[in-house]
C-alpha positions in Angstrom: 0.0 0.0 0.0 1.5 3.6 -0.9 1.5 6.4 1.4 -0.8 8.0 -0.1 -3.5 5.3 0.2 -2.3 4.6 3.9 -3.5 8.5 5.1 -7.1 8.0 3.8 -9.7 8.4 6.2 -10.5 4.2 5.6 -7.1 3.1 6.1 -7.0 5.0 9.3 -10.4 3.6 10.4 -9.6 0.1 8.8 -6.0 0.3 11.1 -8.7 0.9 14.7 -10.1 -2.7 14.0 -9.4 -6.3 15.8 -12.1 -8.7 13.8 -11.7 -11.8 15.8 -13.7 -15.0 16.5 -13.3 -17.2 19.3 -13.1 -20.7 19.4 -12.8 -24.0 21.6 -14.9 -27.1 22.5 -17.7 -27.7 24.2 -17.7 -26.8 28.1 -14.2 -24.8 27.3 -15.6 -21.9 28.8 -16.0 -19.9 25.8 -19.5 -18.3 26.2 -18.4 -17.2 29.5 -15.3 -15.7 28.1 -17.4 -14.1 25.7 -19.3 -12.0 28.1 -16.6 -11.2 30.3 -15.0 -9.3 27.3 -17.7 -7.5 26.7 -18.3 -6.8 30.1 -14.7 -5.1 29.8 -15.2 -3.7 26.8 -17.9 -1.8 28.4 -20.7 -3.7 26.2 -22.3 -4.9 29.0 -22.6 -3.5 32.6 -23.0 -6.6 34.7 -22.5 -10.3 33.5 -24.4 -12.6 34.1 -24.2 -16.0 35.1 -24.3 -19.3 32.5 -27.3 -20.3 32.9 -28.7 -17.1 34.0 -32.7 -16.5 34.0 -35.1 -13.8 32.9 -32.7 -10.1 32.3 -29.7 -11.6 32.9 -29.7 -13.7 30.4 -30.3 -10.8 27.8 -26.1 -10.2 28.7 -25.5 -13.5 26.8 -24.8 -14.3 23.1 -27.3 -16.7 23.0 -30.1 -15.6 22.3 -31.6 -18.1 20.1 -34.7 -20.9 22.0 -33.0 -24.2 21.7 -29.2 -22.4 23.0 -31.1 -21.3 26.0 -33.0 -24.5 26.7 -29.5 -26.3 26.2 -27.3 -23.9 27.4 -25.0 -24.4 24.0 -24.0 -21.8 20.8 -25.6 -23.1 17.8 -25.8 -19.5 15.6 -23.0 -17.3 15.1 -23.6 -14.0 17.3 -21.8 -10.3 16.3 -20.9 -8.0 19.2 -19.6 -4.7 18.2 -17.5 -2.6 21.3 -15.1 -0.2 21.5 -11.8 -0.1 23.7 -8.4 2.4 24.3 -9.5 3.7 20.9 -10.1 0.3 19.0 -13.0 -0.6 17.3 -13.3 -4.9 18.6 -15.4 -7.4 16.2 -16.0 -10.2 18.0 -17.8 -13.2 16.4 -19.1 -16.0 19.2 -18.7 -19.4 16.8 -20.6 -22.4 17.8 -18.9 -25.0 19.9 -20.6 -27.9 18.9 -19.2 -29.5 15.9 -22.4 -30.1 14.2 -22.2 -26.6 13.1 -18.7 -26.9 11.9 -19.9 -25.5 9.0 -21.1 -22.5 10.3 -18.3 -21.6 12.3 -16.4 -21.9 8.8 -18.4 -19.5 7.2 -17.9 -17.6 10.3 -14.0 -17.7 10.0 -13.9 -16.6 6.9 -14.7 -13.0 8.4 -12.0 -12.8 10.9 -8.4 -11.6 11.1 -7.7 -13.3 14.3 -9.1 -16.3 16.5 -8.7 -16.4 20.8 -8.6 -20.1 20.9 -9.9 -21.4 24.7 -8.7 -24.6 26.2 -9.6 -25.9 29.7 -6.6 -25.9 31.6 -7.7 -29.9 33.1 -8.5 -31.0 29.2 -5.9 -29.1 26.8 -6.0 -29.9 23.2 -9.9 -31.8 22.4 -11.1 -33.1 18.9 -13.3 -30.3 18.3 -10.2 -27.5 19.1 -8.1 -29.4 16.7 -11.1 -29.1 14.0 -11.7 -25.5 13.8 -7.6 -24.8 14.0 -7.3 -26.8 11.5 -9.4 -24.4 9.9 -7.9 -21.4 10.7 -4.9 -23.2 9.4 -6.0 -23.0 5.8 -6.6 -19.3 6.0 -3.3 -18.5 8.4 -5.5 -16.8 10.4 -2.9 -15.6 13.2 -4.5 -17.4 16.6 -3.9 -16.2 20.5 -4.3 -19.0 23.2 -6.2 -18.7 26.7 -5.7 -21.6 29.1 -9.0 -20.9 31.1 -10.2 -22.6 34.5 -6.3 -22.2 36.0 -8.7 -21.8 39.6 -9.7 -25.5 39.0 -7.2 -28.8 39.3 -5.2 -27.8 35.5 -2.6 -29.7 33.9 1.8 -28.7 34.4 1.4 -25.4 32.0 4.8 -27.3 30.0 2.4 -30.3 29.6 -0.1 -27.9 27.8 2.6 -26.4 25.3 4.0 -29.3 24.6 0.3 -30.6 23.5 -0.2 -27.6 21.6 3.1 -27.2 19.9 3.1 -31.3 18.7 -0.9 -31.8 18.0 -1.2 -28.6 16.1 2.4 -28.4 14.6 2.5 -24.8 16.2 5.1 -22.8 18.2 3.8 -21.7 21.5 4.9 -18.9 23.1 3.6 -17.8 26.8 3.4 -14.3 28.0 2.2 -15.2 31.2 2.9 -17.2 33.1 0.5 -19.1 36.0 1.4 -18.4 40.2 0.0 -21.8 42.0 -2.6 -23.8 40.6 -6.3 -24.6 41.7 -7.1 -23.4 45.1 -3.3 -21.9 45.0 -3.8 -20.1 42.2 -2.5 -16.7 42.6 -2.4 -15.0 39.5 0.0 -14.6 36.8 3.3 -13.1 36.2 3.8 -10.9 32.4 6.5 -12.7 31.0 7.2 -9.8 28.6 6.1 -7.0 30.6 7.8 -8.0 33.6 4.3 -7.7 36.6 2.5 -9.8 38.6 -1.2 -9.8 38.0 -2.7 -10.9 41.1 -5.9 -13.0 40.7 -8.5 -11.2 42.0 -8.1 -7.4 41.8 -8.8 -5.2 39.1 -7.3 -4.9 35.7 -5.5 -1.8 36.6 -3.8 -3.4 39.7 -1.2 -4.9 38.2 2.2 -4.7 40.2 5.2 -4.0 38.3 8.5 -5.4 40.1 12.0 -5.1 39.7 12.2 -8.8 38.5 11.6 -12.1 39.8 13.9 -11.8 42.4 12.5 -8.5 44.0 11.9 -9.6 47.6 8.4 -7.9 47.3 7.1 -11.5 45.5 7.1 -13.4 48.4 5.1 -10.6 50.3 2.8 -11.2 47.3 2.1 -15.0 47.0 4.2 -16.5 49.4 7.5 -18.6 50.2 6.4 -21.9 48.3 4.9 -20.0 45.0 7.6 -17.6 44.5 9.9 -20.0 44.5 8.0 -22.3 42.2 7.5 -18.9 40.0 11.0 -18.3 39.7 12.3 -22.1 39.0 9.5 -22.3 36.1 9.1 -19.0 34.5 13.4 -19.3 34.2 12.6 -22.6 32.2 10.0 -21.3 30.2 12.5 -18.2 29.1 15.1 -20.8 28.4 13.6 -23.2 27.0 10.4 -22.3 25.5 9.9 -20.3 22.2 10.0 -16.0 22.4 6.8 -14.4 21.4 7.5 -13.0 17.9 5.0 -10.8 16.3 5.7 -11.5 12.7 5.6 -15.4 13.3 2.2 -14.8 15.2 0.6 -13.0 12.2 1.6 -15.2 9.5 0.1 -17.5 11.6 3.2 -19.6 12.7 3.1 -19.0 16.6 0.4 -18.6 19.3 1.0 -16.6 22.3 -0.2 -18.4 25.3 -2.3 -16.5 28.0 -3.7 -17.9 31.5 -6.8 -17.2 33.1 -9.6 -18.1 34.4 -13.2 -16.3 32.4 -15.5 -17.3 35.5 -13.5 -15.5 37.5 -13.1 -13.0 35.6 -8.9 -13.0 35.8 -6.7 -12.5 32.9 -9.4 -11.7 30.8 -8.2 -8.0 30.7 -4.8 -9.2 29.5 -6.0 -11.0 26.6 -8.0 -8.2 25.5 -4.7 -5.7 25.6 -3.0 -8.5 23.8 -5.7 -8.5 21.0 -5.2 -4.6 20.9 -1.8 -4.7 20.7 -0.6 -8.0 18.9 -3.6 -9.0 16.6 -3.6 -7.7 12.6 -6.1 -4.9 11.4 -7.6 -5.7 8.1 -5.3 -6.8 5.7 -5.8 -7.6 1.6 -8.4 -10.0 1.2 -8.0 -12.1 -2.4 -10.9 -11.4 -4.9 -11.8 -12.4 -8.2 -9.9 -11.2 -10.6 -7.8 -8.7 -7.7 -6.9 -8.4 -4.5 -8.7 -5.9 -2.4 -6.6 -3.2 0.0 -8.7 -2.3 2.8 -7.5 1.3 3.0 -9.3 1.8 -0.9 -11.9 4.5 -1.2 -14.8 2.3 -3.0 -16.5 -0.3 -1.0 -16.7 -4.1 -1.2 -17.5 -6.8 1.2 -19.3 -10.5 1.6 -22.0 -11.9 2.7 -20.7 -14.9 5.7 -24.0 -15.2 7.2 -28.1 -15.0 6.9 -30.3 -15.5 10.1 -33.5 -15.4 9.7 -36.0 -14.9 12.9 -33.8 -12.8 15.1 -36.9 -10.7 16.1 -39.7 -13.4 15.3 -42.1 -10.1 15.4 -41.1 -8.7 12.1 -39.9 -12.2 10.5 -37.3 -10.4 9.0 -33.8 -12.2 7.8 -30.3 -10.0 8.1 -27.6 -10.6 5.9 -24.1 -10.1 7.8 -21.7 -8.5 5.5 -17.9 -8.0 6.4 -16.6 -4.9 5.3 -13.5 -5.6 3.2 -12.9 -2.0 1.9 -13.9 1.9 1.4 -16.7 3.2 3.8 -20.2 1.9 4.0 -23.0 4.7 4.8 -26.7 4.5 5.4 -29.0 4.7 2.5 -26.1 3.4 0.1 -27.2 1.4 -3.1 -24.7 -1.8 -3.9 -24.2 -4.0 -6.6 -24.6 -7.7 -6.0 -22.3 -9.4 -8.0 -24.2 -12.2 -8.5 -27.5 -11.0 -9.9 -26.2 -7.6 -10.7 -29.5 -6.1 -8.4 -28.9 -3.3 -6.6 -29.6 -3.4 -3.0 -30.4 -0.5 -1.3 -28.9 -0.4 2.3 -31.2 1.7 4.2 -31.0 0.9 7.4 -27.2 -0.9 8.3 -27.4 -3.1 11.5 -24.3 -3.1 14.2 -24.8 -5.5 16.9 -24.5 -7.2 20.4 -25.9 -10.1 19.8 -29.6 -9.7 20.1 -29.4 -5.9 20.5 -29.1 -4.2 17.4 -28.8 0.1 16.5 -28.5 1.6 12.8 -25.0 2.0 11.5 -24.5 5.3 10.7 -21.3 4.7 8.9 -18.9 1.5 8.9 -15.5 0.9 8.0 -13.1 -2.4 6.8 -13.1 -4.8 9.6 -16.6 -4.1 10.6 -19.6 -6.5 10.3 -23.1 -5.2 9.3 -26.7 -6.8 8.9 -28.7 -5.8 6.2 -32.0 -6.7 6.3 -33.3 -8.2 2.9 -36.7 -10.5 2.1 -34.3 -13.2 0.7 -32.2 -11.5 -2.0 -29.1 -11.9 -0.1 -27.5 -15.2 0.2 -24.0 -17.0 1.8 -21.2 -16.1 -0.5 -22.6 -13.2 -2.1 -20.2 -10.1 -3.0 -21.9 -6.4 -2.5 -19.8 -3.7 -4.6 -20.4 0.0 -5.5 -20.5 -1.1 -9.2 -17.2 -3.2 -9.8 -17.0 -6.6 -10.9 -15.6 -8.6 -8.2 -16.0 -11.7 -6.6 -14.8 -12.4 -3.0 -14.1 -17.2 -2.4 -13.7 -18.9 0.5 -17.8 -19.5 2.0 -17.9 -22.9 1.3 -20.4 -26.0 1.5 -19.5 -29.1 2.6 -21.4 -32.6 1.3 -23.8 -33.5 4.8 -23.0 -36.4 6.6 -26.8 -36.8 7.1 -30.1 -37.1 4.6 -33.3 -36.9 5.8 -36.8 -36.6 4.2 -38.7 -34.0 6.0 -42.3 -35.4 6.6 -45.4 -33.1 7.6 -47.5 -34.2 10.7 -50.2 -31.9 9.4 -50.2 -31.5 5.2 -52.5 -28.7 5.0 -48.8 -27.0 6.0 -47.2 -28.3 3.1 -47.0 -24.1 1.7 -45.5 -23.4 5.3 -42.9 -25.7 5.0 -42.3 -25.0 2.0 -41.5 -21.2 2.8 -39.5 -22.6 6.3 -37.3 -24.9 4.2 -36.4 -22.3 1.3 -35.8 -19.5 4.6 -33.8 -22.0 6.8 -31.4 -23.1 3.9 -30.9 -19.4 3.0 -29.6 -18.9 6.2 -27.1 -22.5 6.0 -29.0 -23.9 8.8 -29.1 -26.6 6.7 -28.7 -27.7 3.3 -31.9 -28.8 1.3 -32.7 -30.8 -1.8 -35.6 -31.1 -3.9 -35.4 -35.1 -5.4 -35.8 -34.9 -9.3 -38.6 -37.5 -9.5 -40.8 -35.1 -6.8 -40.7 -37.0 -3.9 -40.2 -35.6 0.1 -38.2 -33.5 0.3 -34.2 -33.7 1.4 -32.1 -31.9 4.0 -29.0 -32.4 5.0 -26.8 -32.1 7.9 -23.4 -32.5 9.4 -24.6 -34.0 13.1 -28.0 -35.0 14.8 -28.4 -31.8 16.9 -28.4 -29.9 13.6 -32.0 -32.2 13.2 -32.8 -31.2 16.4 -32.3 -27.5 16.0 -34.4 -27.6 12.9 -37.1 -29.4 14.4 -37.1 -26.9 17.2 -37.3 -23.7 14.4 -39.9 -25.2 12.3 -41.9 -25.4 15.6 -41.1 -22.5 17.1 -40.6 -20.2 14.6 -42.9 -21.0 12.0 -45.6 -23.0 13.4 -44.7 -26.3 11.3 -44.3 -29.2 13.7 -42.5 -32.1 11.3 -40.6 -35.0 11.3 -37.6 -36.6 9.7 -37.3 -40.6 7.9 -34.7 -42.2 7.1 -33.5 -41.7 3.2 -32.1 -44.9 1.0 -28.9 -43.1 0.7 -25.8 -42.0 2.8 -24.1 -39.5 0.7 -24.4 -37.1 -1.6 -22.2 -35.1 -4.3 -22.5 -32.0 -6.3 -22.3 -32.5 -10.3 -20.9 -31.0 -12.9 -19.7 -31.1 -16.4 -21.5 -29.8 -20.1 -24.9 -29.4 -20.3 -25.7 -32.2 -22.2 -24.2 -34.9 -20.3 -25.9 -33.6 -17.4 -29.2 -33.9 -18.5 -28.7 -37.2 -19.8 -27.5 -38.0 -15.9 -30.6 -36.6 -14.8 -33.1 -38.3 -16.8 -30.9 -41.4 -16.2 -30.7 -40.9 -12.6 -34.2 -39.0 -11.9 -34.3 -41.4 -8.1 -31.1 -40.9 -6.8 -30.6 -37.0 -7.9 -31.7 -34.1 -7.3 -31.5 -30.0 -7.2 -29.9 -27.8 -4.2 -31.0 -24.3 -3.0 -29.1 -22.7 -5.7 -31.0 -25.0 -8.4 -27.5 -26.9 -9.2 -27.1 -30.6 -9.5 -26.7 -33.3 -6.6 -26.6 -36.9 -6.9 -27.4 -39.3 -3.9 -25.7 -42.6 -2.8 -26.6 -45.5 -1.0 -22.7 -46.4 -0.4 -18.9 -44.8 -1.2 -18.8 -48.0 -3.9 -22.0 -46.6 -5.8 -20.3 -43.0 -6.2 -17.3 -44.4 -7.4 -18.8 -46.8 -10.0 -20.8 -43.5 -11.3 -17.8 -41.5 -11.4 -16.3 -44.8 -13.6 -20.0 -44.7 -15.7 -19.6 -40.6 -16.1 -16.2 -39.9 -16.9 -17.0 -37.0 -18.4 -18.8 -35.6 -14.7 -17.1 -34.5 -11.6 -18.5 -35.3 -8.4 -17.5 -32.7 -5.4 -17.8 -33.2 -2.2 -16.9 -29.6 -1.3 -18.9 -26.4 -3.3 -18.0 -22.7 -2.6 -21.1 -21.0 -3.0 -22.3 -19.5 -6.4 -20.6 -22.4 -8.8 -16.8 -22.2 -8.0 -16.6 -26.2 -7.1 -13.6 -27.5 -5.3 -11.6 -30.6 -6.8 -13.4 -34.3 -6.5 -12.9 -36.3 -3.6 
């Protein structure tokens, strides 16, 4: 970027924002986290607990009727705050990996990740799933070893875990004073304090070093001593935090914590501030994109429908990849060519919502459409340009959804078509007319979608068992297609966006078609709007 385009109003704007999502398994701690940085962003004035009733609960990200029945994250929330003169994005991911796909989608609009672990469990199959993810994108990811007030594993143990099951260098820049019951706090590695565990952020106690007599005053014989012997190994032998290693996504820094009780919460947030990447080029079709450039572009990662079931409305999250984004704008979608007026831009915390007046690169928006907006579309102010990367995988599921009442049949209708919009989950219409097919990663996606047809649109419904066990997108000429079709009129069918599927009983049947259709490709893998990823 000259240095020209780097005084622009945008760039300056684009250089105030930390986009970030945060991720970790089930029962890590991570909705708790959530709201306590929030709570310190000043988003919130008083957090409440978990499971909290009534008000309280209105402090949470959750907002949706099955999450609070559950207590789980199944939708992506946006929370908008402002810190020390930064402008903090933070996208609350599901935990459950039977939204894997979601939180995806949801990753593809973050600079940054906070990935949580519990200090007892470390590195779990669902933590090594969505870094994995964040490993395609080298998205640049900060660690927070949470619960340190509850029995926790040796903090070397956890490094190590890190550093061999995710092939990542782990640096720490805290480092934990006791454990459990003895848990004291931490000591700033590169800062060179003591954090003790239960005062406020501000209270941090700067020292000479680790051998200023005021540390046993502090914590105490027994833990300074442990402090000293262990943070001198972890200098010696563990790896230096290096800025440029963490951005190109090479090294984590390593925090300590614990979100319940609220403690070290306050550090990771400065460490987001100071350590995680603004906005940076995003690759577009047939360009790259500078976020510091006057016109605006962004995608669309996201449609929920429902948020306020009073209006039935359905917002369209678009992240701001460029230029500035004012209220009552009219952009180009790529796709259709349409222009879509922007009337009334949506910043949010979580439920809550207020009109964007203006918003910059980094920032997500809703717009509220009546179904013109969809996953993986590109909004421009008139250029040609297409933004990859929201994908759909193949489901790991089929169902046919069956009506307990048919006279709904219309409603469903409407329900499915609004629910697949929004990637809930995918649906497909059999060619030869019969039920039709959704598809889903796990079983509590099924549930979730029970639960919304219910809730939300008065359709109760249930789901029976399909002949099949896979499915794959098709592609090829035009002709050869059709002659699939017709050939294949039980065992194929259309998607949302009206493109080929084909169904399989068994992994043997897909490859004798691919052997009977040389000239198809069957993908497992479809980024939305025709851009198909290689066979598998």
């Amino acid at each position: 970027m000259d240095a020209h385009v780097a005084q622009t109003p945008v760039a300056a704007e684009a250089a105030r924002r930390r986009t970030f999502a945060i991720i970790a398994h089930p029962d890590a701690g991570k909705t708790t986290l959530t709201e306590k940085l929030l709570l310190k962003g000043g988003a919130i004035q008083l957090a409440g607990a978990v499971r909290a009733k009534g008000n309280a609960r209105r402090t949470r990200s959750d907002w949706m009727k099955i999450e609070q029945d559950r207590g789980i994250s199944v939708a992506t929330s946006v929370m908008t705050f402002e810190r020390g003169g930064l402008v903090f994005n933070l996208l609350d991911t599901p935990g459950h990996e039977d939204f894997s796909e979601d939180t995806y989608r949801t990753l593809t609009a973050v600079d940054a990740a906070v990935m949580v672990l519990d200090a007892a469990k470390g590195i779990e199959s669902q933590t090594r799933k969505l870094f994995e993810v964040c490993r395609l994108r080298d998205i640049p990811i900060i660690t927070f070893v949470n619960k340190m007030d509850r029995e926790a594993r040796d903090p070397f143990e956890l490094i190590d875990e890190i550093e061999k099951t995710l092939a990542l260098d782990a640096a720490p820049v805290a480092w934990p004073v006791g454990r459990a019951a003895q848990f004291a706090g931490t000591w700033d590695l590169l800062e060179r304090r003591f954090l003790p565990v239960d005062a406020d952020d501000g209270a941090a106690i700067r020292l000479a070093g680790l051998d200023d007599p005021r540390l046993e005053a502090l914590v105490g014989a027994e833990r300074a001593a442990a402090l000293r012997e262990e943070a001198e190994l972890a200098e010696a032998g563990l790896n230096a935090f290096d800025l440029e290693a963490f951005r190109e996504g090479h090294l984590t820094p390593v925090f300590f914590g614990s979100a319940l009780r609220d403690f070290g919460v306050g550090h990771l947030l400065d460490g987001l501030a100071r350590y995680a990447p603004p906005p940076g080029p995003r690759a577009g079709d047939p360009r790259e994109v500078q976020p510091g450039e006057d016109k605006l572009t962004g995608f669309v990662f996201k449609v929920q429908a429902n948020m306020d079931p009073n209006h039935r409305d359905r917002v369209a999250f678009l992240r701001l990849c460029s230029g500035k984004l004012t209220k009552g704008m009219r952009l180009k979608q790529v796709r259709t060519g349409k222009q879509v007026p922007v009337n009334a831009p949506l910043f949010f915390f979580a439920k809550d919502r207020q009109v964007a007046e203006e918003a910059w690169p980094g920032d997500v928006v809703g717009v509220a459409n009546h179904g013109t907006l969809r996953i993986g579309d590109t909004l421009t102010e008139g250029e040609e340009l297409n933004f990859r990367g929201v994908p759909s995988f193949a489901p790991e599921i089929l169902r046919h959804v069956q009506l307990e009442d048919p006279m709904l049949a219309k409603k469903l209708k409407t329900a499915l078509d609004q629910l697949a919009e929004e990637g809930v989950v995918q649906l497909f219409r059999p060619l030869d007319g019969s039920l039709p097919v959704v598809g889903v990663v796990g079983q509590l996606q099924l549930d979730v979608l029970q639960s919304r047809l219910k809730v939300e649109y008065g359709v109760p419904a249930r789901f029976q068992d399909t002949m099949w066990s896979m499915m794959r997108w098709v592609t090829g000429g035009k002709p050869e297609l059709e002659r699939f079709a017709e050939a294949n009129r039980r065992d194929a069918g259309e998607d949302h966006d009206g493109e080929l599927v084909a169904f399989f009983g068994s992994d043997w049947r897909r490859k004798r078609a691919e052997e009977e259709w040389p000239a198809l490709r069957f993908h497992a893998v479809r980024e939305q709007h025709g851009l198909v990823a290689a066979k598998r």
